[in-house]
C-alpha positions as CSV (number, residue, x, y, z in Angstrom):
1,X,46.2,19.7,-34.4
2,X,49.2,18.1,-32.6
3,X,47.1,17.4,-29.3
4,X,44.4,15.6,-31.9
5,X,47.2,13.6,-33.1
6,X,48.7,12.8,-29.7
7,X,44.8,11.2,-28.9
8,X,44.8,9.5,-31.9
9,X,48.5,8.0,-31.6
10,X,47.1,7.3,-27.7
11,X,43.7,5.4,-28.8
12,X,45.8,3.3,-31.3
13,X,48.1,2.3,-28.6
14,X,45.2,1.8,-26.5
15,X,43.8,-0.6,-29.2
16,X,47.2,-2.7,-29.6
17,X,47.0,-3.2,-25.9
18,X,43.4,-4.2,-26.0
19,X,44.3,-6.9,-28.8
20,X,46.9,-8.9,-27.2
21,X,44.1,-8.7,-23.5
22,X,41.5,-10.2,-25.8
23,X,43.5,-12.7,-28.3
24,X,46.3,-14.2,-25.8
25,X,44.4,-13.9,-22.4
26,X,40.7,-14.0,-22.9
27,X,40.6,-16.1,-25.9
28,X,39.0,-18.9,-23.9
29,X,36.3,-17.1,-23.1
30,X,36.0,-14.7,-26.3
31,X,35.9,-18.1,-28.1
32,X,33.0,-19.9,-26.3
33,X,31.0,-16.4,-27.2
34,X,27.2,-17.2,-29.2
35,X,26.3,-16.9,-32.5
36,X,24.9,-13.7,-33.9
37,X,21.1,-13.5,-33.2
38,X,18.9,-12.1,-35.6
39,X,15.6,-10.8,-34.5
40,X,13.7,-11.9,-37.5
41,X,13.3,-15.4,-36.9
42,X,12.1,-17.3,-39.7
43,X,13.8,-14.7,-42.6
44,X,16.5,-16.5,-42.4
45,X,15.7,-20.2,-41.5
46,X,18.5,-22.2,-42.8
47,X,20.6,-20.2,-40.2
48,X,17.9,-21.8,-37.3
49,X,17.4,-25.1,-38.6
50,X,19.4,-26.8,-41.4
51,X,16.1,-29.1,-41.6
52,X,14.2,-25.7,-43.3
53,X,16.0,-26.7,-46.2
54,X,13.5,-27.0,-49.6
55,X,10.4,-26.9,-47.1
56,X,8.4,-24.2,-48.5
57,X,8.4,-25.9,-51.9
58,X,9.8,-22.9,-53.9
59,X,12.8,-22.1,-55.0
60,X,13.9,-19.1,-52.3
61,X,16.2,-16.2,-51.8
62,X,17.3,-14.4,-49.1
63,X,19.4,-11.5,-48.1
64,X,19.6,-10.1,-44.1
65,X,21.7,-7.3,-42.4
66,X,21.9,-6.3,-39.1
67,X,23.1,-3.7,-37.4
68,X,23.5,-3.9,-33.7
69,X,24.3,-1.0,-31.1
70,X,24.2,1.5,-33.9
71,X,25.3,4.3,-31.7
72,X,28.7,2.4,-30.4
73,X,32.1,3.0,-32.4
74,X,32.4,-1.1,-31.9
75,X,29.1,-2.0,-33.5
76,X,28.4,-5.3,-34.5
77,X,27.1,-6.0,-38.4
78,X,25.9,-9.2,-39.8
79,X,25.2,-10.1,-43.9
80,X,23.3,-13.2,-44.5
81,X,22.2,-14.3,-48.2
82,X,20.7,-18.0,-48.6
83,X,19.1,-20.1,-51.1
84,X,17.4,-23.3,-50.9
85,X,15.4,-25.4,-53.3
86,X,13.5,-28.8,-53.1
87,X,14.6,-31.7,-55.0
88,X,12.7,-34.4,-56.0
89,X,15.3,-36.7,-57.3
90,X,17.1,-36.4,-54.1
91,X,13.8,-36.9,-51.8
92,X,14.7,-33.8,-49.8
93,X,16.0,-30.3,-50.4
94,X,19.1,-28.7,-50.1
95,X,20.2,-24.8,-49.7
96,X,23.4,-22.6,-48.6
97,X,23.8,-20.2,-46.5
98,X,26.7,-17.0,-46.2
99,X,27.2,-15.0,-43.3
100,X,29.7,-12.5,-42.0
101,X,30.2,-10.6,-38.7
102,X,31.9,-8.0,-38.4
103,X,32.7,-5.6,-35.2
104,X,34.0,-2.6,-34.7
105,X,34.1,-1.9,-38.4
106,X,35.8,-4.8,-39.2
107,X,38.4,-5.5,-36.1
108,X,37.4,-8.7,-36.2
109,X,35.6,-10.0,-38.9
110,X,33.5,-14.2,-39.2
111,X,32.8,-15.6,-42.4
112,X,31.1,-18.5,-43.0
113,X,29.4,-20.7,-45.7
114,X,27.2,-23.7,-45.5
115,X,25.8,-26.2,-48.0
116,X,22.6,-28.1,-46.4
117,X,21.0,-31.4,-47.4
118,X,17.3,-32.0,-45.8
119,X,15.8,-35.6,-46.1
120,X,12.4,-35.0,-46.4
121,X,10.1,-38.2,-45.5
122,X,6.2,-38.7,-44.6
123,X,5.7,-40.3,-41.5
124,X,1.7,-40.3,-41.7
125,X,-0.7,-38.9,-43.8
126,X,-0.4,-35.5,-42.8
127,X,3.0,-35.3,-41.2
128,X,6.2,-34.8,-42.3
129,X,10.0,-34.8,-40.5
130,X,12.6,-33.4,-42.4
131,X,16.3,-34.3,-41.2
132,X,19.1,-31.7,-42.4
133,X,22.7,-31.9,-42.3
134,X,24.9,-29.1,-42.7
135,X,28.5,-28.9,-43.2
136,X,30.3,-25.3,-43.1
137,X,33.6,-23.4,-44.0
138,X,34.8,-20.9,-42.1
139,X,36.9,-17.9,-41.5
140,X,37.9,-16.4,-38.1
141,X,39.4,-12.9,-38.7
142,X,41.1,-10.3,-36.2
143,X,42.8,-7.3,-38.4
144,X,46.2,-6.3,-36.5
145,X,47.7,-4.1,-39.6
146,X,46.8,-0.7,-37.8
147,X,47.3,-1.1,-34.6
148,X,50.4,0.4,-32.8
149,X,52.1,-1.5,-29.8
150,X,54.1,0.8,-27.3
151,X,57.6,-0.5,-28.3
152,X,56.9,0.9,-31.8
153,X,57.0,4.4,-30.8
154,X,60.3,5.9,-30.8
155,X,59.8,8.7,-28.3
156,X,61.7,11.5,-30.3
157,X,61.0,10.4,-34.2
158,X,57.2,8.4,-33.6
159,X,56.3,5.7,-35.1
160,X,59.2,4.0,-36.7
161,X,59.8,0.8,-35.2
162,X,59.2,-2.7,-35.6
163,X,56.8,-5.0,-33.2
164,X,58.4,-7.4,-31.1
165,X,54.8,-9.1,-30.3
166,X,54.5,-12.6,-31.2
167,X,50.8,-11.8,-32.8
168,X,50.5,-14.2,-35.7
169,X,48.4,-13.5,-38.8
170,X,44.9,-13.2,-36.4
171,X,43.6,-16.0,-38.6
172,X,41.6,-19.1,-38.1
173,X,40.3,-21.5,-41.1
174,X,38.0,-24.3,-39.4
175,X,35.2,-27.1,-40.5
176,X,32.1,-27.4,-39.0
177,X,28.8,-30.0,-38.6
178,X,25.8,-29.3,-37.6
179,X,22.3,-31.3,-38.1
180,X,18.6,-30.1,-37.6
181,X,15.1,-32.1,-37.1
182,X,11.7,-30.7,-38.5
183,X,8.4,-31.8,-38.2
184,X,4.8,-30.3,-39.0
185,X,1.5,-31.3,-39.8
186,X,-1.6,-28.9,-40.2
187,X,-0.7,-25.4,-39.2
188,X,2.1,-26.0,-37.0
189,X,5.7,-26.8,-37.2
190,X,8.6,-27.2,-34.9
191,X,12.1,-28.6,-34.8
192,X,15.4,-28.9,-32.9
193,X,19.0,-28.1,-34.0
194,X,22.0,-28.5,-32.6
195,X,25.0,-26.5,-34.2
196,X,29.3,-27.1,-33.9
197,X,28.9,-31.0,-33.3
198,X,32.6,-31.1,-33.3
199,X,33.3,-28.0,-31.2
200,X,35.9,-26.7,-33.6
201,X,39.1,-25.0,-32.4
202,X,39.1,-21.0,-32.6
203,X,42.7,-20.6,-31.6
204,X,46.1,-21.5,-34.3
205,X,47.5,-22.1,-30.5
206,X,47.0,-25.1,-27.7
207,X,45.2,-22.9,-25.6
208,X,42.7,-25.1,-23.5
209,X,38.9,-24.6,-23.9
210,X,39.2,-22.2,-26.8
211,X,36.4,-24.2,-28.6
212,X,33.2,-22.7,-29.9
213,X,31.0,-24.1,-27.9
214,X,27.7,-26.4,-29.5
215,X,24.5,-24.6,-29.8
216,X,21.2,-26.2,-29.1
217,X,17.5,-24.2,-30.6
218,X,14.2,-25.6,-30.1
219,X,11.8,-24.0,-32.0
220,X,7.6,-24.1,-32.2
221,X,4.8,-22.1,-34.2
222,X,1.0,-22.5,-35.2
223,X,-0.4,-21.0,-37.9
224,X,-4.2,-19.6,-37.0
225,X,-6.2,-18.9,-40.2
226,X,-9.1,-16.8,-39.5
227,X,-12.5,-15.7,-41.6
228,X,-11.9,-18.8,-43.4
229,X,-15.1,-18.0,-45.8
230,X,-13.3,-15.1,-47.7
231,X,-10.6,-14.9,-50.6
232,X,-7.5,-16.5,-49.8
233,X,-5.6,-12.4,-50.0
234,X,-8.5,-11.7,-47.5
235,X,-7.4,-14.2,-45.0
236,X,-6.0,-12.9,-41.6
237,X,-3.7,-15.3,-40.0
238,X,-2.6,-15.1,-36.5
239,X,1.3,-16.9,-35.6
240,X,2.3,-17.1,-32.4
241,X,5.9,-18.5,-32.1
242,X,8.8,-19.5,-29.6
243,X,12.6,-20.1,-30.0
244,X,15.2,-21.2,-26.8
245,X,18.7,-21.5,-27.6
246,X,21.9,-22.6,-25.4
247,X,25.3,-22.4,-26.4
248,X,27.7,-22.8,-23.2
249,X,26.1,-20.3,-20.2
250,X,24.1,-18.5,-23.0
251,X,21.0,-19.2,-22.9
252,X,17.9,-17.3,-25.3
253,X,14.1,-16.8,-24.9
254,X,12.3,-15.4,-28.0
255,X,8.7,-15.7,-28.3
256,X,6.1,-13.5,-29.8
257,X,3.1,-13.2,-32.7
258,X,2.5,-12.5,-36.2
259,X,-0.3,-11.2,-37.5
260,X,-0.8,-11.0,-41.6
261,X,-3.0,-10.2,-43.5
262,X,-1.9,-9.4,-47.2
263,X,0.2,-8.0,-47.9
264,X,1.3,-6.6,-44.6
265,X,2.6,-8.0,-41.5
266,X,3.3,-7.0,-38.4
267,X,5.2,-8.9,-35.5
268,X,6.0,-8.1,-32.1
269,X,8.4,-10.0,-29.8
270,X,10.3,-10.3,-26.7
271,X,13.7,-11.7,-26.3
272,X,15.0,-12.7,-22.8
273,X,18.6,-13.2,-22.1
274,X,19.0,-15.7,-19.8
275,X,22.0,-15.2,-17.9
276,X,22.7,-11.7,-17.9
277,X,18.8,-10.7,-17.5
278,X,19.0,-9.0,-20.7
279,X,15.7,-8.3,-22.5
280,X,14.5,-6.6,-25.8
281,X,11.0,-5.8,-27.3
282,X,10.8,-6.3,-31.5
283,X,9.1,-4.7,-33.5
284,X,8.7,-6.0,-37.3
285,X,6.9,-4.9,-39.9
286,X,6.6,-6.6,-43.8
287,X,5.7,-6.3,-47.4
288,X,5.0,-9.2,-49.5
289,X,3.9,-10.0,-52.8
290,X,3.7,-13.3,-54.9
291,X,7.3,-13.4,-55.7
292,X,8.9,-10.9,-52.8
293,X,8.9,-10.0,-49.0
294,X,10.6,-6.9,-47.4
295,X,10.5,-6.9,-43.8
296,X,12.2,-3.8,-41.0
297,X,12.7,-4.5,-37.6
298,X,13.8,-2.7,-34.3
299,X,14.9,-3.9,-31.0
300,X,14.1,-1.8,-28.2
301,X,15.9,-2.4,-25.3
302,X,14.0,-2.3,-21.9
303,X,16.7,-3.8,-19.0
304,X,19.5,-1.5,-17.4
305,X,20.6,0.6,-19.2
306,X,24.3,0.7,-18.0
307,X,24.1,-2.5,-19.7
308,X,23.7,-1.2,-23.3
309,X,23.7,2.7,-23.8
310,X,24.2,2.8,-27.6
311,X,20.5,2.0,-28.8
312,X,18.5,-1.3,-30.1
313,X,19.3,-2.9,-33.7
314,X,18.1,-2.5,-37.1
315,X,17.4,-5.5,-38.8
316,X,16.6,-5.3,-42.9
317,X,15.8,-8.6,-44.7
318,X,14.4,-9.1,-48.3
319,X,13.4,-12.5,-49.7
320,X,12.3,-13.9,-53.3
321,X,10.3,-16.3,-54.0
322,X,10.3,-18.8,-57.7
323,X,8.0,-21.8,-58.7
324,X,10.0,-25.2,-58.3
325,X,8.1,-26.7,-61.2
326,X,7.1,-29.6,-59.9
327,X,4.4,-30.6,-57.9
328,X,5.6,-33.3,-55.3
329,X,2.6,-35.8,-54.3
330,X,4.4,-36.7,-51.2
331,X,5.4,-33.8,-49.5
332,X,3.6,-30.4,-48.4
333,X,5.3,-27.0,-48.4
334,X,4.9,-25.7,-45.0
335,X,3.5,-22.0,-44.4
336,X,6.3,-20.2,-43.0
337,X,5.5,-16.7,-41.3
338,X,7.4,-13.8,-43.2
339,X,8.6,-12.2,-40.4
């Protein structure tokens, strides 16, 4: 038991050590890091495009987790719950978005929440640009209450003393902006978004460069209906779809297909890291009905594998769909894939 409690005491030192290397030497670089990626593109939209907002002309909720590298002790988790709704009064639609990441069971912890307003306007008579703007609180979390630093160890009586490190509360409260463009017509849609307009600050110091850097996404898809003859729960549809994203030196390549055919889908995806040659098949698989979808995916990793020995990600999202009420003349819904 006492040589179990010396490698505890030793990890927890270890830890303390590691915190003030990451928060007071690599922050510049920890802080320019990318967003959390979710495999399942399009069940959480608002979080790709703020210009998704009210475009599916229903009333929408939605609900994600992720769980990434479930095989390392520093796994990475992300919640997401959204809603968004059209609004006819306000010629657009509006939505809001929660998320929170959390690593290494809650070391450090992000929380953010988002309200969204998309201008929806008809250019011709069958296409459409939406314009969102999103504006975002949020919460930048590192959890110092259990870890030990070596000069609180008193080497006859433990742990007993007091930390002289200068390591603040290991919180940051910021704003941020972000804006998104949509357009579609037919059976396709596409869009760009660029997230952090104002690069906010991660650091309560004057550390230089220590900035989340801004994020831009281009996104594209087309919808092909096949056996158009039969019942409309009959059809098969066929989505091909492509997503790049660049924050600072990261840089994504996602693109893949859909296939549906009610009520099951099935989708299967490649995701190319850019800079560190880092790639990953997906696998998805959904349930839908008239008012819900359930979709499971896995990420199978297939570079190096000194890269990443704990395993893919499990990705669990659940939607629900409710009538707006109105029908708006002016505007189309567009057929989002559910995966």
């Amino acid at each position: 038991m006492e040589r179990i409690g010396t490698k505890i005491l030793l990890i927890r030192v270890l830890a303390g050590l590691l915190y003030i290397f990451i928060y007071y030497i690599t922050l510049p670089v920890t802080a320019k890091a990318q967003d959390p990626v979710f495999s399942q593109t399009y069940a959480g939209y608002l979080y790709i495009n703020p210009g998704f907002a009210g475009s599916i002309g229903e009333k929408k909720i939605s609900l994600s987790y992720r769980n990434q590298w479930p095989g390392n002790l520093t796994k990475y988790e992300t919640f997401y719950a959204s809603y968004d709704q059209p609004v006819e009064l306000l010629h657009g639609g509006i939505g809001v978005f929660m998320s929170n990441d959390r690593v290494g069971a809650g070391f450090t912890n992000n929380f953010n929440i988002s309200a969204i307003y998309a201008y929806h306007l008809r250019v011709l008579h069958d296409f459409f640009i939406h314009a969102g703007f999103q504006v975002s609180f949020n919460q930048r979390k590192i959890d110092v209450d259990n870890l030990i630093f070596p000069d609180m160890i008193n080497p006859s009586q433990g742990i007993i003393l007091p930390t002289q490190e200068v390591i603040g509360d290991g919180q940051k409260i910021y704003m941020d902006y972000s804006v998104g463009f949509l357009g579609y017509s037919g059976n396709w849609f596409g869009g760009v978004a660029i997230l952090h307009l104002t690069k906010p600050s991660l650091s309560n110091s004057e550390v230089e460069g220590a900035s989340l850097a801004r994020k831009f996404s281009v996104h594209l898809a087309r919808n092909f209906i096949l056996n158009h003859g039969s019942g409309k729960r009959e059809l098969w549809t066929v989505t091909p779809e492509v997503l790049y994203s660049i924050q600072k030196k990261i840089m994504y390549l996602n693109y893949g297909v859909v296939v549906s055919r009610n009520p099951v889908s099935l989708g299967v995806y490649t995701r190319h890291d850019l800079q560190f040659d880092f790639s990953t098949m997906i696998f998805a698989i959904g349930f839908s009905n008239l008012f819900m979808d359930f979709t499971y995916s896995y990420d199978v990793y297939i570079g190096q594998k000194k890269i990443n020995p704990f395993g893919g990600a499990h990705e669990v999202s659940i939607s629900f769909r409710l009538p707006y009420g109105k029908k708006r003349k002016e505007a189309r819904a567009i057929n989002i894939p559910r995966i």
